[in-house]
N, C-alpha and C positions, 0 to 999 in steps of 0.2 A: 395397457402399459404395465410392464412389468418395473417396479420401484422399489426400492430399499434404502432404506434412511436410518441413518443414529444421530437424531437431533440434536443430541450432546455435546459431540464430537464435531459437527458441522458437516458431516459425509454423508454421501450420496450415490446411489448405482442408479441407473435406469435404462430400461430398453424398449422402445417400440416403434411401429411400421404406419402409425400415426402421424398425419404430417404439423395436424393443430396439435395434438400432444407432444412431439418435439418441440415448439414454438414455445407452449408453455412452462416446459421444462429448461430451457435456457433460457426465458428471460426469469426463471424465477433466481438463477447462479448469476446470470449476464447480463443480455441486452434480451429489448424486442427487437426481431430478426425483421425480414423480408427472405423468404428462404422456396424457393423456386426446383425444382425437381426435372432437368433435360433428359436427365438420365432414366433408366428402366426402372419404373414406377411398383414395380412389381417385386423387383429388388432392396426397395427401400428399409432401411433401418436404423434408425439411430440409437447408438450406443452410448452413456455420455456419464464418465465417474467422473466425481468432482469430492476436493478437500477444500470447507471453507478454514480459514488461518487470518479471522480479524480482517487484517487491510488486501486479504489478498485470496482470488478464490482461483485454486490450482486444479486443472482438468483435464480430461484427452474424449475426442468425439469425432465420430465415424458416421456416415452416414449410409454406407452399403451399395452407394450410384452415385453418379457425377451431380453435384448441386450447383446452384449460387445464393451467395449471403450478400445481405446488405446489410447495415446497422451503423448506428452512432449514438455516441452518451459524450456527453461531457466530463472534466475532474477526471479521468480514469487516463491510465496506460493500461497498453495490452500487447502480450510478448507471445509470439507463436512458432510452430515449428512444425510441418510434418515429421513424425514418425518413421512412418510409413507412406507411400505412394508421394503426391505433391499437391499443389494447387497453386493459384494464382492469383496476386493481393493489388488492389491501389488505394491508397491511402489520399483521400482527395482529388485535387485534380492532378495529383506526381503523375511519376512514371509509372507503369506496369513493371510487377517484378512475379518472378517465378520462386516461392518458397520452396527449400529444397533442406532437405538431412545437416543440420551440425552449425546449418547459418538460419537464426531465426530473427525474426521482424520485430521491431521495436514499433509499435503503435500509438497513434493519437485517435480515438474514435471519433472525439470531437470535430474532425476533420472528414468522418465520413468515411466509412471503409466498405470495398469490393471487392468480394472474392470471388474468384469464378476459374472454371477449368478443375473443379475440386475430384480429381478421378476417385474412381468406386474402393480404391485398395484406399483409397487416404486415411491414414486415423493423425491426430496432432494434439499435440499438448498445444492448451491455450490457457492463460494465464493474466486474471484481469489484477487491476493493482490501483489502490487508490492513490491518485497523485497526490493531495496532501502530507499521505501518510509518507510516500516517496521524501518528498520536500523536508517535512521534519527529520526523517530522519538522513537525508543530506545535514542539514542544519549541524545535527546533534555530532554527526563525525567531522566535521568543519571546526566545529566550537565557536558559532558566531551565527549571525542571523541573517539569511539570506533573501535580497532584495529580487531579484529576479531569477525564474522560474529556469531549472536545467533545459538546456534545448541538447538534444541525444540524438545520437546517428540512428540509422533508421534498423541497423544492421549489430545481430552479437554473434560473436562469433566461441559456439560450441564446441567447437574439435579439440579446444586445449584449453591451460590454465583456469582462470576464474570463470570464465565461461562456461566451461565444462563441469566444473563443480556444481553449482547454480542448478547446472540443468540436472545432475545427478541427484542433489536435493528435491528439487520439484520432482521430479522421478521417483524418490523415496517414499514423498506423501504420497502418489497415487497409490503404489504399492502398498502403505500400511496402514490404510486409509480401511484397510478390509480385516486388518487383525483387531479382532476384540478385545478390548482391553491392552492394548497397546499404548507404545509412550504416543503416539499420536494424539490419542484419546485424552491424556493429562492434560491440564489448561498449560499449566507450567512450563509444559515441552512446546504444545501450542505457542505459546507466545513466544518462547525463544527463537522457534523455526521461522515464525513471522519476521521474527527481526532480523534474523540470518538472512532471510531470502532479500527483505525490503533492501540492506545494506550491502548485498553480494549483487543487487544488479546496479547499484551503484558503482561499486567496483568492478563487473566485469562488462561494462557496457563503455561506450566513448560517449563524453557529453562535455560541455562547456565547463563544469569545474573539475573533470578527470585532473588535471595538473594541480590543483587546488589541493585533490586527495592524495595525489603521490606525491608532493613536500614533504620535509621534513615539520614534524609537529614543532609550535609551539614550546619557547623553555617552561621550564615548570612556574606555575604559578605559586607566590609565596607563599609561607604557612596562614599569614594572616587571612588572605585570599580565601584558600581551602577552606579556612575555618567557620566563614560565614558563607561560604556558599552551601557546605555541606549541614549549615544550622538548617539553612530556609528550606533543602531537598528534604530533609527529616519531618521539617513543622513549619509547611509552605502558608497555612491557611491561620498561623499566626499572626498578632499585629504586629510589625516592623515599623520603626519610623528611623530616622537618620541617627538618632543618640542611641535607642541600641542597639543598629548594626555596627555604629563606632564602640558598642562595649563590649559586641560578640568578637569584635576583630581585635580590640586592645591596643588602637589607634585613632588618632582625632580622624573626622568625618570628613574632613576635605583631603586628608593622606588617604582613608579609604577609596572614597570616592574615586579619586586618580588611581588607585592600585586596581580597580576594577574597570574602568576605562583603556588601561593600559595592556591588563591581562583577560578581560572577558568578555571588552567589547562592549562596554553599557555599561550604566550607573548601578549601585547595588538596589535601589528600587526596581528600578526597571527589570533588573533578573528577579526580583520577587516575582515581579506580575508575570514573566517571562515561566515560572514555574506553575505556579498557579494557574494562567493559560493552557499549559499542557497538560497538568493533571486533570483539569477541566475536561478539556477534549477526550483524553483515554477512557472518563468516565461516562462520557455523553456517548461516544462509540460500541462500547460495553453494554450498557444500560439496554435493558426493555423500556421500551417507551409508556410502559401502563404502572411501571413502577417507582417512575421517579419524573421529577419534571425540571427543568432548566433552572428554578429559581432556586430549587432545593443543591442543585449541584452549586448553582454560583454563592449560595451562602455556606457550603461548605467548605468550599477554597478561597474564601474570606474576601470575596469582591459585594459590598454590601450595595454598590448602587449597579441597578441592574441593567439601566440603558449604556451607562461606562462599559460596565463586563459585554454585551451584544457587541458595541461596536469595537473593541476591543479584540475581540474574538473572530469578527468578521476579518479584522486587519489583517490579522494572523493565522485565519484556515480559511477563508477567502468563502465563508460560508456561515450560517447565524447558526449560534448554538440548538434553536429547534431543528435546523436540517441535518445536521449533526446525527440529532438523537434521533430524530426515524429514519434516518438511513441505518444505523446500528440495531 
């Protein structure tokens, strides 16, 4: 197998005519396959660059002969698209659809996916994406907390506006994924590209709260507002109780209380824990698991009892803080 890796950066080349060495090499980006060979054995090759980007690992893979894939994972979406040549997907027990140039497949793996028909010219960008991460950042452009999980057409469409963007970014990282020392390379640009992507297939996809996001925003919340929410995003893992977030705002505690209610959706504790929760999580996603452990993050961000903070955390990423941290 020929391999090339900058561990740093999260990128990846590889090439070989290996059929257990491709297996290995996408479930170490992916999934574990079931990956079957109809086609001319002898032709075989798998090509497979990948940019990992935090919640999202973006990549294009060829296989050089007609294959079929099977595989499923839970918590993830997966957006795909041939390139080049085509193939043929069913997500469960749906319909059969023909992947084809400029319209790509919005996925649930969790549900079971079948590809098959994948002709030898196919190469395709494939693109895994954790749905949590999806979810918060729904949330975060919402400005409020969302109880039930987007449900997405199955179909984005490429050929124009935000669709097409989308895919020209993902496009971008494969391509600069190979310059060294590139902004690719920066954590800084990393993460922004992350956020871009995670938020741009919220907007150029159709889902159950598409209407939600093309409203008009919210009027501006007060100064008072502002005041104490932008204390606790500074100095989340500080103690807060109801008298001085009534001192941070410079109003008694039941006016606050209702001006937050009114403009943010929840109590001003509740957004304490609400922050504190997320910086948790970024950190627990981040983190090497040999350098830090759950209890040390949750004493960081100021949740002192630790069975609270678990179920806490479960409510809210629909997962316990240790699964968190070794999956990152």
């Amino acid at each position: 197998m020929i391999a090339e890796e900058e561990r740093k950066a999260g990128t990846g080349r590889y090439e070989t005519r290996c059929v257990d060495e491709s297996l290995d090499v996408i479930a170490k980006h992916y999934y574990d396959l079931r990956l079957e060979v109809p086609g001319r054995a002898e032709d075989f090759l798998t090509r497979l660059g990948v940019a990992e980007l935090g919640a999202l690992t973006v990549g294009d893979v060829s296989f050089g002969t007609e294959v079929t894939i099977d595989f499923a994972q839970p918590r993830v979406y997966h957006v795909t698209v041939p390139l080049t040549g085509r193939f043929r997907c069913r997500q469960g027990h749906g319909a059969t659809t023909y992947a084809v140039p400029e319209r790509a497949l919005l996925l649930q793996p969790e549900h079971g996916i079948r590809v098959d028909d994948w002709s030898a010219d196919c190469r395709a960008l494939s693109v895994k994406i954790d749905m949590p991460a999806v979810h918060g950042r729904l949330e975060a452009l919402l400005g409020r907390t969302v109880r039930q999980a987007p449900r997405f057409e199955p179909y984005i469409d490429f050929s124009r506006g935000a669709g097409r963007s989308w895919l020209n970014l993902a496009m971008w990282c494969l391509l600069e994924k190979d310059t060294t020392g590139g902004l690719l390379h920066q954590p800084l640009i990393r993460a922004r590209i992350e956020q871009t992507l995670l938020e741009g297939l919220l907007l150029a996809s159709v889902h159950s709260y598409r209407d939600a996001l093309e409203a008009p925003g919210p009027a501006a919340r007060p100064a008072t507002v502002r005041r104490v929410m932008r204390a606790i995003e500074e100095r989340p893992a500080e103690h807060y109780d109801a008298a001085r977030l009534a001192a941070l705002s410079q109003i008694g505690v039941r006016a606050l209380q209702e001006a937050f209610r009114k403009h943010v959706g929840m109590s001003p504790t509740a957004y304490v824990t609400e922050v504190r929760l997320r910086r948790a999580h970024e950190q627990l996603r981040a983190a090497e698991p040999s350098t830090v452990t759950v209890t040390e993050v949750a004493y960081r961000w100021g949740f002192a009892h630790l069975g609270r903070f678990a179920q806490r955390y479960r409510a809210r990423f629909g997962e316990s803080p240790a699964q968190t941290l070794r999956s990152g």
